[in-house]
C-alpha positions in Angstrom: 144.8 -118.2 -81.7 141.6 -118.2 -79.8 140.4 -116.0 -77.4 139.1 -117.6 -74.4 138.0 -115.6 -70.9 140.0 -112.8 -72.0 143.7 -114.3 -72.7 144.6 -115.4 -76.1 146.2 -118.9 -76.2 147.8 -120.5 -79.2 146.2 -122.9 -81.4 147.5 -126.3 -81.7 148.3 -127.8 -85.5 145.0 -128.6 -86.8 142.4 -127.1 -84.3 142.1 -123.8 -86.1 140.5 -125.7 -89.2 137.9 -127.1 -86.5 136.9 -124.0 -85.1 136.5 -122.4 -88.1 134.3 -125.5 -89.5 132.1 -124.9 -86.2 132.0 -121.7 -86.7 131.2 -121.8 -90.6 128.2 -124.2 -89.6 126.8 -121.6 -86.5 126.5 -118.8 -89.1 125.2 -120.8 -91.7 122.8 -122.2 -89.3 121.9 -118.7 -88.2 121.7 -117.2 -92.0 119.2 -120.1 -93.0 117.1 -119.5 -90.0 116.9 -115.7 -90.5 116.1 -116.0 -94.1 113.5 -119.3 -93.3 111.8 -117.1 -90.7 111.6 -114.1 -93.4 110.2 -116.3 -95.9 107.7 -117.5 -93.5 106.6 -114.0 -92.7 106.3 -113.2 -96.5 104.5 -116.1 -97.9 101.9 -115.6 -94.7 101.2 -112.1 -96.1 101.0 -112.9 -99.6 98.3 -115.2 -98.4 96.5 -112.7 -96.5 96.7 -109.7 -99.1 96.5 -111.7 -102.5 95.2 -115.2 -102.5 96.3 -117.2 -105.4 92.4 -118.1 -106.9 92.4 -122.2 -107.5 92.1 -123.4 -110.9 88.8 -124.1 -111.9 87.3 -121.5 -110.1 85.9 -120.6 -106.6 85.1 -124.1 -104.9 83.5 -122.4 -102.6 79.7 -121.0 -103.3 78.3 -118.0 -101.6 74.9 -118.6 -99.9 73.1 -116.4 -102.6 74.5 -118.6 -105.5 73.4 -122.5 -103.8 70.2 -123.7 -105.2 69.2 -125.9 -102.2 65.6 -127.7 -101.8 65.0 -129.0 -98.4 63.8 -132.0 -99.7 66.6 -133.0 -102.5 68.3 -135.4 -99.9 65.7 -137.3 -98.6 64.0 -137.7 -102.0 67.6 -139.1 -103.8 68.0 -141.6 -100.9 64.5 -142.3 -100.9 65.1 -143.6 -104.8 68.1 -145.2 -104.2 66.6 -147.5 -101.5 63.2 -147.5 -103.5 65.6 -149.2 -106.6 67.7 -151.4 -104.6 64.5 -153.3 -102.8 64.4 -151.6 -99.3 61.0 -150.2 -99.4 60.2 -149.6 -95.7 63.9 -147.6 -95.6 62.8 -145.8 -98.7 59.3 -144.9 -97.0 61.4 -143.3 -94.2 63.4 -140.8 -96.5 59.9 -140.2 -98.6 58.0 -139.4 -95.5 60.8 -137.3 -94.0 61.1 -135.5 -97.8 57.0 -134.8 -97.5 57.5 -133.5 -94.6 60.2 -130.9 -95.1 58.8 -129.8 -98.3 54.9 -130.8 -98.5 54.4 -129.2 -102.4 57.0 -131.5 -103.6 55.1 -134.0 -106.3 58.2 -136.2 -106.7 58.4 -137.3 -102.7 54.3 -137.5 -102.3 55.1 -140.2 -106.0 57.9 -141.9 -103.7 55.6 -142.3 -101.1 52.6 -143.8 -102.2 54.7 -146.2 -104.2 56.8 -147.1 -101.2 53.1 -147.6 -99.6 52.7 -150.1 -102.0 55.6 -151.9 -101.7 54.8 -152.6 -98.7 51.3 -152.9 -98.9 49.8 -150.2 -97.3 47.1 -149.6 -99.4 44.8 -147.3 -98.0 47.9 -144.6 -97.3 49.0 -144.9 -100.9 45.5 -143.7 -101.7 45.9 -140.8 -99.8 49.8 -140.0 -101.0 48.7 -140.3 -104.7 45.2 -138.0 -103.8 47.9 -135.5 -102.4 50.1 -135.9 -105.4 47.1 -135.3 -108.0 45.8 -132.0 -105.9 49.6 -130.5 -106.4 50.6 -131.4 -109.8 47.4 -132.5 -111.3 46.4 -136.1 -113.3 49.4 -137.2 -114.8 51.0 -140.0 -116.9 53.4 -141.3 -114.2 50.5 -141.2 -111.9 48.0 -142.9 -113.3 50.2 -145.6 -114.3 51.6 -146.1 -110.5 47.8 -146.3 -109.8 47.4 -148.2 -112.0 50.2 -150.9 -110.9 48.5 -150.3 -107.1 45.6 -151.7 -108.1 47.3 -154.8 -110.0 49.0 -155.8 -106.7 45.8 -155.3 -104.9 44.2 -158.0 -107.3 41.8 -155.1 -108.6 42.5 -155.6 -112.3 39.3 -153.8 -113.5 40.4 -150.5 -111.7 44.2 -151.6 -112.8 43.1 -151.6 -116.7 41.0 -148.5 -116.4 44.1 -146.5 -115.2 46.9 -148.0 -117.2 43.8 -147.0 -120.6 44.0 -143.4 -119.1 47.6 -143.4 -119.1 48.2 -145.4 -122.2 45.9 -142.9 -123.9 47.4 -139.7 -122.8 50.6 -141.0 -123.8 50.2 -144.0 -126.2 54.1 -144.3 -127.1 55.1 -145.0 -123.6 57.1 -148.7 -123.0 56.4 -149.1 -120.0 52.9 -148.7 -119.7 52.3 -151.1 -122.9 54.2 -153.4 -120.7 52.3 -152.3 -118.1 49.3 -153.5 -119.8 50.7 -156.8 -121.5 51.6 -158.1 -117.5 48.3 -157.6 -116.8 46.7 -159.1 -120.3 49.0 -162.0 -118.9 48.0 -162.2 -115.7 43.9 -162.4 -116.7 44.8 -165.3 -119.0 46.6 -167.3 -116.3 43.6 -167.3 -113.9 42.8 -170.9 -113.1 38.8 -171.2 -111.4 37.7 -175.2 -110.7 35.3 -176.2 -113.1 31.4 -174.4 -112.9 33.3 -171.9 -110.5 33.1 -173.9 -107.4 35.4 -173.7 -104.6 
């Protein structure tokens, strides 16, 4: 039987087993959306009152605990264009570095050997002067002086600072190589005969 606008009417063979397999599927239907939507509401609140920490730790860092130098940016892709050839890109990023943060040795190193590369002489002067008032005379800087003069063609000023370097830290490869390229260069100096042009 099914009741239809008020009046019950008799079911024909087979039609009762339909209407109850609609009707199974409606409240199942309903059921799963009732508990879905419940589920929904819990897991939501879960996330609000107790988030599940990610293994590993907090990814994220609170402003107190991040160590960050204005210049660490500029400086790494200042080195990475200084090592793959691209001098006048790598001069940008050094400048910009001395610029943000004018007490950082490293970038005012970058910079004057950048000046070199591309020959720009009299700045590297001044980038190494600034380098040598904020971190004083050292090793690495008297041997980049020291490879400034050698592309200049100054040798004598090139051997005085690779002796200053090489004596302050006599075990270091790459000044003794430092030192050999320009031995070798001296010896392959070719003059006409009674030094006439």
């Amino acid at each position: 039987m099914i009741f239809s606008a008020g009046a019950v009417r008799p079911l024909k063979p087979g039609q009762g087993i339909r209407v109850m397999r609609r009707l199974n599927l409606v409240l199942t239907c309903f059921w799963l959306g009732i508990s879905l939507a419940g589920c929904d509401y819990t897991l939501r609140e879960a996330a609000i009152v107790a988030p599940v920490d990610p293994p590993g730790g907090d990814p994220v860092q609170e402003p107190t605990d991040v160590k960050y130098y204005p210049s660490d940016e500029p400086v790494r892709m200042g080195l990475e264009h200084y090592n793959r050839g691209n001098y006048g890109i790598a001069n940008r990023y050094f400048k910009d570095a001395v610029e943000k943060a004018p007490k950082d040795v490293t970038a005012w190193i970058g910079l004057a050997a950048s000046y070199d590369k591309i020959r720009r002489f009299d700045l590297a002067d001044q980038a190494y002067a600034q380098a040598i008032r904020l971190g004083g005379v050292t090793v690495q800087i008297l041997n980049d002086q020291g490879y400034s003069y050698m592309l200049r063609g100054n040798l004598s000023a090139a051997r005085r600072k690779f002796q200053q370097a090489y004596s302050l830290d006599p075990g270091n490869p790459v000044i003794a190589n430092n030192l050999e390229l320009l031995n070798g260069s001296r010896r392959f100096i070719e003059r006409p005969p009674n030094n006439q042009p």
